[in-house]
C-alpha positions, 0 to 999 in steps of 0.5 A: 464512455470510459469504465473508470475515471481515476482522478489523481496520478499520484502512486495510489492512482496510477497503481489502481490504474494498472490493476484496471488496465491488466484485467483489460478496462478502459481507463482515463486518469485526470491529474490537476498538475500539468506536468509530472514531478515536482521539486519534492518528488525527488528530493531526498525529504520526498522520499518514502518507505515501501513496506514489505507488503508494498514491495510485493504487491510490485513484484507480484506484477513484473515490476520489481526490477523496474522499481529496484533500478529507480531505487538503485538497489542491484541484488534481490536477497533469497532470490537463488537461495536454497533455504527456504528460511526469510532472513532478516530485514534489511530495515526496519522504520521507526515508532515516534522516532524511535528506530528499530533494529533490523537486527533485532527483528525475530523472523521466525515470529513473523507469520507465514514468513517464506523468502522472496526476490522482493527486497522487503522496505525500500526507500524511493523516491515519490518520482521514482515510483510514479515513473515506474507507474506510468510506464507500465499504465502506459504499457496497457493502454490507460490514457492519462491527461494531465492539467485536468481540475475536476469540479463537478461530478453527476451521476444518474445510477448508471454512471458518472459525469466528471466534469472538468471546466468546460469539458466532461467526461463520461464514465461507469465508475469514477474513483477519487485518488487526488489526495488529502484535499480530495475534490471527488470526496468533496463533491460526492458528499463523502463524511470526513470525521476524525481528530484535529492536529496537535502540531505543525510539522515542516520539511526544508531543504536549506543552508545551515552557517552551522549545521554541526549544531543539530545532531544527524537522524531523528531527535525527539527533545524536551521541545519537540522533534527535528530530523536531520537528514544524511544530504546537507541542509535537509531538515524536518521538524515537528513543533507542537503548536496545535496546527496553529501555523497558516498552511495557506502561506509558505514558511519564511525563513525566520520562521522556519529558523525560529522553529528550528531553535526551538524544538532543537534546543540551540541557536542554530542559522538558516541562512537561506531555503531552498524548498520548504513546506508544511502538514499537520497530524491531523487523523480524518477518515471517511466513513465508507469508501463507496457512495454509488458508483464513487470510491475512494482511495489513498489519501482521498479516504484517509488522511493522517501523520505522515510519521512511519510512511503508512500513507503511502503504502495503505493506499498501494494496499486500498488500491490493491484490494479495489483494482481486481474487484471494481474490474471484476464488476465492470467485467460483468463476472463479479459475484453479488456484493463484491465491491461493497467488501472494499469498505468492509476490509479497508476501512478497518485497515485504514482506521487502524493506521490512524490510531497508530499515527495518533499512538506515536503523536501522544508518544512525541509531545513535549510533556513530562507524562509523554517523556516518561511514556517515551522511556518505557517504549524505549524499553519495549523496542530494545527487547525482539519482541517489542522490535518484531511487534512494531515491524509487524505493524509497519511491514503490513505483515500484521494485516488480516481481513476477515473472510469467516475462516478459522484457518489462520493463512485465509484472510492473510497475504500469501507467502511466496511458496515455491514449487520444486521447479522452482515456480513462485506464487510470484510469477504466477500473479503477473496477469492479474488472475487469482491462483490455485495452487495444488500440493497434492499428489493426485491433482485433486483439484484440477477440475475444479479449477478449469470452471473458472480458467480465464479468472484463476490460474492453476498450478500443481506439484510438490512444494519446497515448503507447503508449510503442511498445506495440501492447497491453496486459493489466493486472490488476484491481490495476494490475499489467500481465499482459502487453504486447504489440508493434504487432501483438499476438499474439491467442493470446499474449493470450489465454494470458495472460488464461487464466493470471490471469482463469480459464477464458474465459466464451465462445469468440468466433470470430476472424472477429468483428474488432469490436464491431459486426461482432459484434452484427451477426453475432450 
């Protein structure tokens, strides 16, 4: 009996994986591929976008080096900075091909902006990142068997039988993270509603007689959309046929060349295709997360145009925000509906994504009305405000749950404060616990947070830049659970630790105002 089973090794997966593994669950994930890798996993068409938020959530537990090395970039940017003022980023994506200038991204806008040795969005290959993955899964203790193709589930309300051809496996919770064509959806019984494709978008890696004939970057034409990539003979398209190409067959040649013509409007040559596969715009979702002790994740929950990259990293955030609640319960120290604000928080997240996908396919298609709806939104993201609103959207620098807080940081993912020592929130999140950080001068919440020691560490002292915050509680997924003013209020703390940490381990008096006034003391 394990207390997860994760079916699917993909990031979203292996991510979830490490979570449950950090906070010391046994954990079991069954992939249906029989080996790691595939030829798109590290072709430079299967590369993918990291969003800030996504970056982070990798530094916050000690693998940023790792993911920067697969990613070959060598300097962390405000890493030893002295100022405490986020500098620009370095990319910043597209909307509807459209790309951004990072340059004209106005930072000061950005909400609760503080720097970070994260390098902001980051192009990886999908390989590269299940490589870092998997290295630290195996770290702590997560058993990954591969070849796997489950097709059957069976659950009793205490837990779940996953079964696998002739074998079974036992678990408290299963978590479904096997993608768009999910069999734990399917066999949970999950509803999957949604819109249907409008096109059929292609990625090949092949060799063009004449590649000077399709103009380099992203090209939305009169007829469609194709991208010619930076490595010779890698290109996407999008051909606004209603999804009506059969994805059950790979792409032939003369199709993908006659596609190829049409949407770039010339009579370039495929002479021959090396890898090519296809995938549709359509926008489902399904309507919760959990059923029993089944949960979603990924692209298992929400499928959508893969323009902007937001798949991938809307997983990383559903499995961020899973991973310390699912193993808060398996622990036994959850507070009562913990689990359930997984849907609450993420559906929402995951719906607004869709529209998003859904807004840049209207903006795309090859029609008078869209065409002149393109102009306008040239217009917008030529302008810093139109720029830094859509790289708010994409970074994820946008995204607040509602935890029933006025104060504008609760519900937000937390800056990277820094204590004068120079001790980030980011170090301190490295083993999974929720943190506590104090700027007041007395330590005022000291006692406070010692209830709840082995769920939430406590650090105290002056801050670089405490953006006029006497405190603050941040959840083991970054998100801030509460802020306080200059002189924190113990008991609204304490409420609100409560309210997502459980019931205190032990009740330390008021009296005991520091660390060793309590050692002493005690």
């Amino acid at each position: 009996m394990h207390d997860v089973v994760i079916v699917g090794a993909g990031p979203v997966g292996l991510f979830l994986a490490c979570e449950l593994g950090l906070a010391g669950c046994s954990v079991l994930v069954l992939e249906r591929e029989p080996e790691p890798g595939s030829p798109w996993r590290a072709d430079p068409l299967g590369m993918r976008g990291l969003s800030d938020a996504s970056v982070v959530g990798f530094y916050r537990r000690g693998m940023l080096h790792p993911l920067m090395a697969a990613a070959t970039i060598s300097d962390e940017p405000d890493a030893d900075s002295d100022t405490d003022e986020p500098s620009p980023p370095r990319m910043a994506g597209h909307f509807a091909g459209m790309v951004l200038d990072a340059a004209n991204v106005d930072v000061t806008a950005l909400p609760y902006r503080l720097p970070t040795p994260a390098p902001g969005f980051m192009l990886i290959s999908l390989d590269a990142v299940e490589s870092v993955l998997s290295e630290r899964a195996a770290k702590l203790g997560v058993e990954i068997r591969r070849g796997v193709t489950v097709d059957a589930l069976a659950s009793d309300g205490e837990g779940v039988l996953v079964h696998a051809g002739d074998q079974e496996y036992a678990a408290r919770w299963v978590v479904g993270c096997d993608g768009g064509r999910s069999a734990v959806r399917r066999l949970a019984g999950f509803d999957f509603e949604g819109t249907e494709p409008q096109f059929t978008g292609y990625t090949m890696h092949a060799t063009l007689a004449d590649p000077e004939k399709l103009s380099p970057g992203i090209n939305l034409t009169p007829t469609g959309m194709y991208v010619r990539m930076p490595a010779d003979g890698h290109i996407g398209m999008a051909d606004f046929d209603g999804g009506a190409f059969d994805r059950s067959q790979p792409p032939t040649r003369d199709h993908l060349q006659t596609v190829l013509r049409r949407v770039s409007g010339t009579d370039v040559t495929v002479s021959d295709v090396r890898l090519a596969s296809s995938f549709t715009d359509r926008a489902m979702q399904t309507t919760t997360y959990r059923r029993g002790r089944v949960l979603l994740a990924g692209d298992a929950a929400h499928i959508h145009s893969p323009l902007g990259g937001q798949g991938l990293n809307t997983g990383i955030g559903d499995a961020m925000n899973l991973g310390w609640k699912l193993a808060a319960t398996v622990n036994g120290h959850a507070p009562d509906g913990l689990l359930d604000t997984y849907t609450q928080e993420r559906h929402p997240i995951g719906a607004r994504v869709l529209d998003w996908s859904r807004a840049q396919v209207a903006v795309m298609k090859p029609d008078p009305h869209a065409q002149a709806i393109q102009g306008v939104i040239r217009d917008l993201l030529g302008t810093r405000d139109g720029t830094t609103y859509v790289f708010e959207r994409i970074s994820g620098s946008s995204i607040r749950y509602d935890l029933g807080s006025e104060h504008p940081l609760v519900g937000r993912n937390a800056p990277d404060l820094r204590l004068e020592d120079g001790t980030r929130l980011g170090d301190l999140m490295q083993d999974g616990r929720g943190v506590a950080l104090d700027f007041s001068a007395d330590r005022r919440l000291y006692a406070s947070a010692m209830g709840w020691e082995s769920r939430l560490r406590y650090a105290a002292g002056p801050a670089r830049n405490d953006l006029g915050l006497g405190a603050v509680l941040v959840r083991p997924d970054g998100v801030v659970a509460w802020a306080g003013d200059h002189t924190p209020d113990p008991e609204a703390f304490e409420r609100a630790a409560g309210d997502w940490l459980g019931s205190p381990e032990i009740q330390v008096p008021i009296g005991f105002a520091s660390p060793s006034d309590f050692e002493e003391r005690t």
